[in-house]
MIVOVO-161318 format. One record per residue: residue in one letter; x, y, z of N, C-alpha, C in turn; residue number from 1. Coordinates in nm, 2 decimals, always signed. Layout:
REM residues N
- a	X	Y	Z	X	Y	Z	X	Y	Z	NUM
...
This chain:
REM residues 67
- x	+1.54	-0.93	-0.11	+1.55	-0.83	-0.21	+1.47	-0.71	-0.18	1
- x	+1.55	-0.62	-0.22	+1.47	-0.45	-0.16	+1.40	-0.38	-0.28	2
- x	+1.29	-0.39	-0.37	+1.26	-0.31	-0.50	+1.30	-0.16	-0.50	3
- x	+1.38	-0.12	-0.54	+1.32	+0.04	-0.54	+1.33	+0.08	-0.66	4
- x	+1.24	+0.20	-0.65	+1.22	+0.27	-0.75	+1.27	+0.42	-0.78	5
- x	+1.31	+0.43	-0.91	+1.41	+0.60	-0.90	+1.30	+0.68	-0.88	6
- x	+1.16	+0.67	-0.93	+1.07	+0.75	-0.96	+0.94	+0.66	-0.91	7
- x	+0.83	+0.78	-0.89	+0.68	+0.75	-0.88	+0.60	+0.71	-0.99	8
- x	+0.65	+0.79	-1.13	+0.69	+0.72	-1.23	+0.65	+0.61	-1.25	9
- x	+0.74	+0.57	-1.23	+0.83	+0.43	-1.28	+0.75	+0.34	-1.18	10
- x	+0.73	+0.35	-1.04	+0.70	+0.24	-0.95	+0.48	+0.27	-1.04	11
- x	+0.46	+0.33	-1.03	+0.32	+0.33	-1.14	+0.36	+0.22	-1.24	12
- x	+0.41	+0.21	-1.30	+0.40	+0.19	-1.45	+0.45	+0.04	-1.46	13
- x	+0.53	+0.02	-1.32	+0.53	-0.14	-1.28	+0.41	-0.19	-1.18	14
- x	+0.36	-0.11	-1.12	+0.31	-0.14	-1.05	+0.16	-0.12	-0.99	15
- x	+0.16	-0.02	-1.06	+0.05	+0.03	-1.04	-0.03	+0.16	-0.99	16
- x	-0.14	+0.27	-1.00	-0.16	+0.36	-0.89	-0.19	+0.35	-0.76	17
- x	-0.23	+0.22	-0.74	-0.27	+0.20	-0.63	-0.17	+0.13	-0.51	18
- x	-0.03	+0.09	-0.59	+0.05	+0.04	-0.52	+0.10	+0.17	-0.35	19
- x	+0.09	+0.10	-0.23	+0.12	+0.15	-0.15	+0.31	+0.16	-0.16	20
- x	+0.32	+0.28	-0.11	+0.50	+0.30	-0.10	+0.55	+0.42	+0.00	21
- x	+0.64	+0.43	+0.02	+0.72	+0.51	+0.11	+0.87	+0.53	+0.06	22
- x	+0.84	+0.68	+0.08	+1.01	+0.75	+0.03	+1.08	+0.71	+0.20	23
- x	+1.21	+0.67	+0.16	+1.34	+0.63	+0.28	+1.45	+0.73	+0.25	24
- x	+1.51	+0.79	+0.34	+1.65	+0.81	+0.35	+1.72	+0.66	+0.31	25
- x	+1.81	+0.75	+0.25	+1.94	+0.56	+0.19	+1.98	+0.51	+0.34	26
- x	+1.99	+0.63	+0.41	+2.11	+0.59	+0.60	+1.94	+0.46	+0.60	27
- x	+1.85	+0.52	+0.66	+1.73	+0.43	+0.74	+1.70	+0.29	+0.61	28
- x	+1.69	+0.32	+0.51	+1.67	+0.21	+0.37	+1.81	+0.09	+0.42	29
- x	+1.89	+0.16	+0.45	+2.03	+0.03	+0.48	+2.02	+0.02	+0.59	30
- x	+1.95	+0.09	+0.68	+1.93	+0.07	+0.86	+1.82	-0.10	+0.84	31
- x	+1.76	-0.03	+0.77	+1.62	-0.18	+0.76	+1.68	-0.29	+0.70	32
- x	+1.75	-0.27	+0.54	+1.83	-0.41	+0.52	+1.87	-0.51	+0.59	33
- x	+2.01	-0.38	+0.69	+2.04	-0.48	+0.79	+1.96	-0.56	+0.90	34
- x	+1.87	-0.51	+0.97	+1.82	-0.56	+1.03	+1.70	-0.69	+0.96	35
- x	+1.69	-0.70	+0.86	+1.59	-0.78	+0.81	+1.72	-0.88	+0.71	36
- x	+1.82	-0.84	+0.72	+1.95	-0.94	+0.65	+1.91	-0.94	+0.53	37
- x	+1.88	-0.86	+0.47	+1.83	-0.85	+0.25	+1.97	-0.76	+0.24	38
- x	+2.02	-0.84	+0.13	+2.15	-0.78	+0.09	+2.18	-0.76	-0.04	39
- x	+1.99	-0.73	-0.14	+2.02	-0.73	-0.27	+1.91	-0.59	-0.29	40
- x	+1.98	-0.49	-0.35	+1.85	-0.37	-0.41	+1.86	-0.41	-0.58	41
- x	+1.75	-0.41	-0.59	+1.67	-0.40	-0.73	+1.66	-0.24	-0.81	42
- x	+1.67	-0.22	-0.88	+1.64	-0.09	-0.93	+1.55	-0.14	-1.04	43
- x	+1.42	-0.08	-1.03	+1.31	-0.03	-1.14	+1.27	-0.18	-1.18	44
- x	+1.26	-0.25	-1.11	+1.27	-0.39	-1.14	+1.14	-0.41	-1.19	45
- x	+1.14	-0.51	-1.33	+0.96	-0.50	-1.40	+0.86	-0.57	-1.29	46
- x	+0.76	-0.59	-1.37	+0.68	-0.64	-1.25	+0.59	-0.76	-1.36	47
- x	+0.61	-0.86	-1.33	+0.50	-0.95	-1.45	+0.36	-0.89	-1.50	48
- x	+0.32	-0.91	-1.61	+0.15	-0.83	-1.59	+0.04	-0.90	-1.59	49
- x	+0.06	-1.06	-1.52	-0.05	-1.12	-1.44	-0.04	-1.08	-1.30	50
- x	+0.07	-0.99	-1.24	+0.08	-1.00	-1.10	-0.01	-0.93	-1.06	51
- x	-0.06	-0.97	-0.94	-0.20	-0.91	-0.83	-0.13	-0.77	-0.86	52
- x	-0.23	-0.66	-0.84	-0.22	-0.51	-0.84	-0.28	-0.46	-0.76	53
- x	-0.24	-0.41	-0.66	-0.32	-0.34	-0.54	-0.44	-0.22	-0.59	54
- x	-0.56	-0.22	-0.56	-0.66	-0.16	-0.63	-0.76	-0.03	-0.54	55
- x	-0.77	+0.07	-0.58	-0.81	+0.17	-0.46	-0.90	+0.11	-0.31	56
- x	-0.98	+0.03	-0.38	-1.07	-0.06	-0.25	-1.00	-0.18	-0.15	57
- x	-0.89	-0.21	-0.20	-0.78	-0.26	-0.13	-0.74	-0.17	+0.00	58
- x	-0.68	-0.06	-0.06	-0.62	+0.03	+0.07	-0.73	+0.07	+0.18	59
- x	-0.83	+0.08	+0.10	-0.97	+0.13	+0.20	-0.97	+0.04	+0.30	60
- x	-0.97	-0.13	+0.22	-1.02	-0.19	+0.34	-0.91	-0.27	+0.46	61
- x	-0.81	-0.23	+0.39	-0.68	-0.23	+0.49	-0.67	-0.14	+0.59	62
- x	-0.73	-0.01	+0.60	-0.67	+0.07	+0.69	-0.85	+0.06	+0.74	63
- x	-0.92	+0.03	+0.68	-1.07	-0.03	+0.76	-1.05	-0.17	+0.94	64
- x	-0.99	-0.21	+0.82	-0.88	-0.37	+0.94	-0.84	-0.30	+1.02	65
- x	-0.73	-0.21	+1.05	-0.68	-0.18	+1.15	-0.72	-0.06	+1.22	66
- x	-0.84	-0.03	+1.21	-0.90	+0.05	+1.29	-0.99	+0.08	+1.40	67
């Protein structure tokens, strides 16, 4: 399953500020499908509100790891 979201919005408001994301061309967004065999998109899909939420100190120490 592919989530996307119409808006920045919207992927906030499921998900969070802190959630990491990237805008796709639809051509490269169905380039990756295929290659990873997901053949279902989601639109605006909710998000539970016990689910983990990516938090500013998160990102820090992710791009800390690969450095």
């Amino acid at each position: 399953m592919l989530p996307v979201f119409t808006s920045t919005e919207r992927l906030v408001d499921a998900l969070g500020p802190a959630q990491p994301w990237v805008s796709l061309p639809l051509s490269k967004a169905s380039e990756l499908m295929g290659r990873a065999e997901v053949d279902l998109v989601v639109v605006d899909p909710p998000a539970d509100q016990d689910a983990a939420r990516w938090q500013a100190g998160d990102i820090e120490a992710l791009l800390r790891s690969q450095g």
